[in-house]
N, CA, C and O of each residue as an XYZ file, in Angstrom:
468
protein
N     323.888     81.500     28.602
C     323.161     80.885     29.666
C     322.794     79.451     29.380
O     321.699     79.099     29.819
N     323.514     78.555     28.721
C     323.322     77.142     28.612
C     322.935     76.680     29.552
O     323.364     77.264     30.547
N     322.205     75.755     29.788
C     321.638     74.825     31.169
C     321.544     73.353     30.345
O     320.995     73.223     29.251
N     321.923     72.730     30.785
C     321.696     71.008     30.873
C     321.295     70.244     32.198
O     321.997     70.228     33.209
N     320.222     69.689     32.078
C     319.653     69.492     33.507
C     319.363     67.831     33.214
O     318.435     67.396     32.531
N     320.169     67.206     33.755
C     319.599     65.402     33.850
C     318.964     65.226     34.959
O     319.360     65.582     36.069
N     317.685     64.522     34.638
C     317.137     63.477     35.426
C     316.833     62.131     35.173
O     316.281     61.666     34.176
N     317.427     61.297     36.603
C     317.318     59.836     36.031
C     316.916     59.258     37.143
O     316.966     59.775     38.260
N     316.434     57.983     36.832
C     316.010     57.353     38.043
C     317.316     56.346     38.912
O     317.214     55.787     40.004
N     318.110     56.372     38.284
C     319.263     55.532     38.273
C     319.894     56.441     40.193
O     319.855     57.659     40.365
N     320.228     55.747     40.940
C     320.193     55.978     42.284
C     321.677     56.766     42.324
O     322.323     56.771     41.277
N     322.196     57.391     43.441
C     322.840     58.763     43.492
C     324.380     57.751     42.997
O     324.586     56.612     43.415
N     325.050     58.300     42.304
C     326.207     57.575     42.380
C     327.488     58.061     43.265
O     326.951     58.695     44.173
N     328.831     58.099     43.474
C     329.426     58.408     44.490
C     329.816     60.036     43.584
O     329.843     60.384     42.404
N     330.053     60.651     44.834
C     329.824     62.426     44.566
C     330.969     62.476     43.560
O     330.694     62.890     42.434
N     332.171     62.119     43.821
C     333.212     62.198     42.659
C     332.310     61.896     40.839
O     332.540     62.323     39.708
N     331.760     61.400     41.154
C     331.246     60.808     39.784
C     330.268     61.447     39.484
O     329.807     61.259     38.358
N     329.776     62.178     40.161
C     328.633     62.953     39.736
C     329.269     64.498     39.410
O     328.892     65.108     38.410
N     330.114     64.982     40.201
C     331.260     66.087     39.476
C     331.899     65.935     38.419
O     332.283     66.897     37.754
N     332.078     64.911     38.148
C     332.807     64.529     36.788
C     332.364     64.284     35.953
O     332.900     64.167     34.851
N     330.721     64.060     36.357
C     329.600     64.015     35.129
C     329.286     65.095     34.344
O     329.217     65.287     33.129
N     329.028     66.069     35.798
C     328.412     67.637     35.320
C     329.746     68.375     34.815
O     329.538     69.361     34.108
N     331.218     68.010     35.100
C     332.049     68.732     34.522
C     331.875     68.522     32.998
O     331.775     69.482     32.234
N     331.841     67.202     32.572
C     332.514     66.760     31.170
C     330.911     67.534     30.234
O     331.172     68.050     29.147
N     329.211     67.571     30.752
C     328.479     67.728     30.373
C     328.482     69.216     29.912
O     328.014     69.611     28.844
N     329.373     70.374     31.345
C     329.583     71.580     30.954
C     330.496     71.919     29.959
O     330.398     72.963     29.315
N     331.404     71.075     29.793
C     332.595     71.589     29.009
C     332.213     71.345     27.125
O     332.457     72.078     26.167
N     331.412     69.749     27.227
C     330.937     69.451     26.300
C     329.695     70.366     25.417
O     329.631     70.541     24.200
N     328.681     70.906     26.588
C     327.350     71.860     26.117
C     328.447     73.401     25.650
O     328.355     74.220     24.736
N     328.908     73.321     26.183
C     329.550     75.109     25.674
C     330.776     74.993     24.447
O     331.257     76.072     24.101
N     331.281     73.798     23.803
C     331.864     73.321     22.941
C     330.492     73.184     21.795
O     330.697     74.004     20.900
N     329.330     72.506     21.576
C     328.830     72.468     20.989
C     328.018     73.482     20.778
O     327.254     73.282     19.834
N     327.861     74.841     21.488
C     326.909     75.582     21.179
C     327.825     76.938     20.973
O     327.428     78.102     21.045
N     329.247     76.437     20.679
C     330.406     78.026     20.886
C     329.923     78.707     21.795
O     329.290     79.664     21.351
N     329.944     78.622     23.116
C     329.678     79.550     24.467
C     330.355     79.254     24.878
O     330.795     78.113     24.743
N     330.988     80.441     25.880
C     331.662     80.449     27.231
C     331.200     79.767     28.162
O     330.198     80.043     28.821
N     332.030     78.649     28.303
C     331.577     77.710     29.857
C     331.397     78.393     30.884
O     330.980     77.868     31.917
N     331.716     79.884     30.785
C     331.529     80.074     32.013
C     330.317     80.672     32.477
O     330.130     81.322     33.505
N     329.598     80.387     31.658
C     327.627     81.088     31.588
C     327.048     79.638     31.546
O     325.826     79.566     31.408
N     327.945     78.159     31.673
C     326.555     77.097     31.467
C     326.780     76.580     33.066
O     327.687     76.527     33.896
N     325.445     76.258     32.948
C     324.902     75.819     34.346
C     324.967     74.461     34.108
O     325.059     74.163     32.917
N     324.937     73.239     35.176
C     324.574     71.640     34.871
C     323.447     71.736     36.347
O     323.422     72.606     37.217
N     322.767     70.749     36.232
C     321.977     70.370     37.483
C     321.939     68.544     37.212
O     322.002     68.196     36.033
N     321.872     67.814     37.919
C     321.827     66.598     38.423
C     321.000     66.086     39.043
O     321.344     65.759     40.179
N     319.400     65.738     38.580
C     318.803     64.981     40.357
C     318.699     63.414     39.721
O     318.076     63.014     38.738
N     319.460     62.774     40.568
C     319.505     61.093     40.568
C     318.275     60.640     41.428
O     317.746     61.460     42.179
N     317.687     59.023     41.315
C     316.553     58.707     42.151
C     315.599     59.358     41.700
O     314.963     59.903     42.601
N     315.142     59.579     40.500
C     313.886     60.098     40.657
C     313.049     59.186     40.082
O     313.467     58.458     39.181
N     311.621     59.107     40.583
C     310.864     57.998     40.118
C     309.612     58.094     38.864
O     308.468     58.517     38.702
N     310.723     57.377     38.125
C     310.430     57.506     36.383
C     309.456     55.900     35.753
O     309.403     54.756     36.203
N     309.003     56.368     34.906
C     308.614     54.965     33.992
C     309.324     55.578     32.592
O     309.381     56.765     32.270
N     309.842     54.427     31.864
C     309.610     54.825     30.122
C     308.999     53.085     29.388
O     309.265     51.886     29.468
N     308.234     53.845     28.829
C     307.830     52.147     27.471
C     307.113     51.158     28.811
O     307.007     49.944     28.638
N     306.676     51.763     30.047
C     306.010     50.953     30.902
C     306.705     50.307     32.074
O     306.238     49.667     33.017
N     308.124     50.689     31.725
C     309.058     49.840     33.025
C     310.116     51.006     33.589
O     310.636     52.047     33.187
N     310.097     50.154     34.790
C     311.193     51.533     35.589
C     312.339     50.920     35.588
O     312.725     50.644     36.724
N     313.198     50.525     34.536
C     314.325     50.379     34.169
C     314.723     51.911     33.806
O     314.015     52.829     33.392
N     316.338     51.849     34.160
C     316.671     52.759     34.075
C     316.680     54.065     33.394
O     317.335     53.948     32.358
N     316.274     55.136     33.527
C     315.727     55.831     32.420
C     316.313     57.396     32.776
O     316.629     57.692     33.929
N     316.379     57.996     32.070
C     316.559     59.520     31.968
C     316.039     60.586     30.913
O     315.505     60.480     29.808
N     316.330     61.414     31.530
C     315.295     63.075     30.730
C     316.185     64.391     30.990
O     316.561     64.767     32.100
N     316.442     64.998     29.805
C     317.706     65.900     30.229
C     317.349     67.027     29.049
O     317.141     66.914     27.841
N     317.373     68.161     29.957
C     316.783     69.190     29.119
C     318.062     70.450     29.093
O     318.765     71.005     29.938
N     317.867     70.520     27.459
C     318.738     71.927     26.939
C     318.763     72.899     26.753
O     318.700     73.193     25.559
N     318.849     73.823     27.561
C     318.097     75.089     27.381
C     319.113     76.158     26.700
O     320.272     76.139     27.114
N     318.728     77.187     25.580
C     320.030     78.104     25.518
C     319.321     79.219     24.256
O     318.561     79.007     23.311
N     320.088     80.639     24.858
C     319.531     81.459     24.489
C     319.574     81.186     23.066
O     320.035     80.094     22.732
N     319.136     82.064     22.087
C     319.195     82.093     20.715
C     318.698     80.771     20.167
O     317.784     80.147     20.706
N     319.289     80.390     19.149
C     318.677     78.886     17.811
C     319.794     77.947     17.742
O     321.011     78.070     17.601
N     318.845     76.802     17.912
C     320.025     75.337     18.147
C     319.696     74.689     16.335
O     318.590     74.549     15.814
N     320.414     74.537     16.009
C     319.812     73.940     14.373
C     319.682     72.447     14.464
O     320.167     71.651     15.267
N     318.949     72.292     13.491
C     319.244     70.325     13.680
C     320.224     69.408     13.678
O     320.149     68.254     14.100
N     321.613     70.225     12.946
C     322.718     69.461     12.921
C     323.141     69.615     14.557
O     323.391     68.591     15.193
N     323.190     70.593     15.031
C     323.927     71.083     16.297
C     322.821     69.777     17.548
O     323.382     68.949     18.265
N     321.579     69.918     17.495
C     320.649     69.230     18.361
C     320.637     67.586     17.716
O     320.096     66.761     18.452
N     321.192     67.079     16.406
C     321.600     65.925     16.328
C     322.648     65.774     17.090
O     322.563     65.216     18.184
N     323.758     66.247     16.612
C     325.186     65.611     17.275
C     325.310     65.999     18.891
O     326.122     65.346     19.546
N     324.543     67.028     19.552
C     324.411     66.525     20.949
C     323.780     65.707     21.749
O     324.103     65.421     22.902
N     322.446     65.142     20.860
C     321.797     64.067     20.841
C     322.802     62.848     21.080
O     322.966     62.203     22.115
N     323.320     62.734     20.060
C     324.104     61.448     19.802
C     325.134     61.808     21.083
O     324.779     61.097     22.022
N     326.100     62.517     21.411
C     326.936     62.797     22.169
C     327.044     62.732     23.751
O     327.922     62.390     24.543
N     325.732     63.223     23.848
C     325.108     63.049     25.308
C     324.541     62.224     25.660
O     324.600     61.931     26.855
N     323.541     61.302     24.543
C     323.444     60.083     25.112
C     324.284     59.026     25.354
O     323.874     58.019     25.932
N     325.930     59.200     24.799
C     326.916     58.104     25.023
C     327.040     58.340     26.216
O     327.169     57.392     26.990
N     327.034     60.382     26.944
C     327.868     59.945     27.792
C     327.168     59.614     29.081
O     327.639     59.448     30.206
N     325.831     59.554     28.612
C     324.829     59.482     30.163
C     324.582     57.607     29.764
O     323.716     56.944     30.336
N     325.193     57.230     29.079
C     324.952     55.652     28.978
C     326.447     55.523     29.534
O     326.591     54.490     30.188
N     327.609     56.324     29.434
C     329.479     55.472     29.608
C     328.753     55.843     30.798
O     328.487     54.825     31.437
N     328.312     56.924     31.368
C     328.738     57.477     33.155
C     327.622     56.797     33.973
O     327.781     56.652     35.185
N     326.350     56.317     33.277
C     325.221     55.856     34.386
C     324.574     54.817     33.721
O     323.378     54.661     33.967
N     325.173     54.012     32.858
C     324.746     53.011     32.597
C     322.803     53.080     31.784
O     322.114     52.061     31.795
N     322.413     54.065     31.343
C     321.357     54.084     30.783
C     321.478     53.714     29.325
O     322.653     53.867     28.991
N     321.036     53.461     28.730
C     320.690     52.870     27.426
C     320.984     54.360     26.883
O     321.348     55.244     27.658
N     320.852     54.524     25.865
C     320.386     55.378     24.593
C     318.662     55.736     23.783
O     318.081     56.647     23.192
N     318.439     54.385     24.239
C     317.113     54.099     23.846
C     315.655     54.260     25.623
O     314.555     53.817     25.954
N     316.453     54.936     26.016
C     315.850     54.993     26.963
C     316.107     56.158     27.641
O     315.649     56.342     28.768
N     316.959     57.160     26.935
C     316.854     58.870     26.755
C     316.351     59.689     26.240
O     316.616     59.786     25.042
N     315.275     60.805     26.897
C     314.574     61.569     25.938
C     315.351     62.877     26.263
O     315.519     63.259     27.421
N     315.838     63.575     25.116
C     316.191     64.999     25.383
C     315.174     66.181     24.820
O     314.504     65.963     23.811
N     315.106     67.243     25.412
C     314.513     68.156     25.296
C     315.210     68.996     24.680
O     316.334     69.070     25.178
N     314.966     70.061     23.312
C     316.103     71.102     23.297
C     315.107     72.515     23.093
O     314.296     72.520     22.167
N     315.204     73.498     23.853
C     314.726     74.526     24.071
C     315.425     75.637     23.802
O     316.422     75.833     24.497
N     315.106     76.550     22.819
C     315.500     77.712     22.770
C     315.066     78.714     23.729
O     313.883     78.691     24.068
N     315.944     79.699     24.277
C     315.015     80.529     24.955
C     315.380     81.584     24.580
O     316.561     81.826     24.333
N     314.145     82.673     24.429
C     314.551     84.086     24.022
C     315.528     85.305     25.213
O     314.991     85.502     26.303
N     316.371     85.758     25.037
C     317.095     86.820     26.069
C     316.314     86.757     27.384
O     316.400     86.125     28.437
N     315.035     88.253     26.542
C     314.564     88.815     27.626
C     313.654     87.770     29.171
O     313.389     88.022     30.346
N     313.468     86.609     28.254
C     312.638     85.546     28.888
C     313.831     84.897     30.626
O     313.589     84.443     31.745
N     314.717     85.162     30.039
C     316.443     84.301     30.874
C     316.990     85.558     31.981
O     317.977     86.156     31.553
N     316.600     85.916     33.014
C     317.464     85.939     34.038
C     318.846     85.895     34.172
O     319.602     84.991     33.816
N     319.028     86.609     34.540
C     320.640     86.324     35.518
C     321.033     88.476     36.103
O     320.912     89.596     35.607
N     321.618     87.688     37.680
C     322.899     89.009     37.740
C     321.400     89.989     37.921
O     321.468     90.888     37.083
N     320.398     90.072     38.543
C     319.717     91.356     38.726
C     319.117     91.784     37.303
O     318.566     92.877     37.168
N     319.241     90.940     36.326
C     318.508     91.634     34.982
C     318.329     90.571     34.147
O     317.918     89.617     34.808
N     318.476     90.254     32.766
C     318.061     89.835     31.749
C     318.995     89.311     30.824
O     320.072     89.887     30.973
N     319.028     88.418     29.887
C     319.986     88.480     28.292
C     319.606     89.490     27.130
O     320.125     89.837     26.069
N     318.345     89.825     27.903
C     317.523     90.458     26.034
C     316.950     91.981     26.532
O     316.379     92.718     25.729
């Protein structure tokens, strides 16, 4: 049940580009966490109205959610990975990305009428 969810303030870009965002983000989150892409979710909301460090320059917040334990090597190198690609695809800095990484337990996760745990 991987989820990667960006939010940025950076304004909607053209729909092709925003499919091609959440594709490369799904294919990439289920490569780094050995899961089946076909259990990760992406969500996208562009325009949203952010500050970071005091200015509303472009900014984003993108949260990782996934059952079981992310280790620090695994939550470094998607760190590093995901912020290139939300800086190549939307022009945000690196330094102006905060990621979240969340473990979540089974029984806590939904799906399909029941549970993971």
């Amino acid at each position: 049940m991987p989820l990667i969810k960006v939010q940025t303030s950076v304004d909607t870009p053209e729909p092709a580009a925003v499919e091609g965002l959440l594709k490369v983000l799904s294919a990439k989150l289920a490569l780094h966490l050995s899961k089946p892409e076909s259990y990760v979710m992406t969500a996208f909301e562009p325009g949203v109205s952010m500050t970071f460090a005091g200015t509303t320059e472009p900014v984003c917040y993108v949260e990782i959610k996934s059952i079981g334990s992310m280790n620090p090597s695994q939550t470094k190198a998607m760190s590093q990975d995901f912020c290139q690609v939300i800086n190549e695809k939307l022009g945000v800095p690196g330094n102006r990305i905060y990621i979240e990484f969340a473990d979540a337990k089974g029984a806590m996760w939904g799906w399909n009428s029941s549970t993971f745990g």
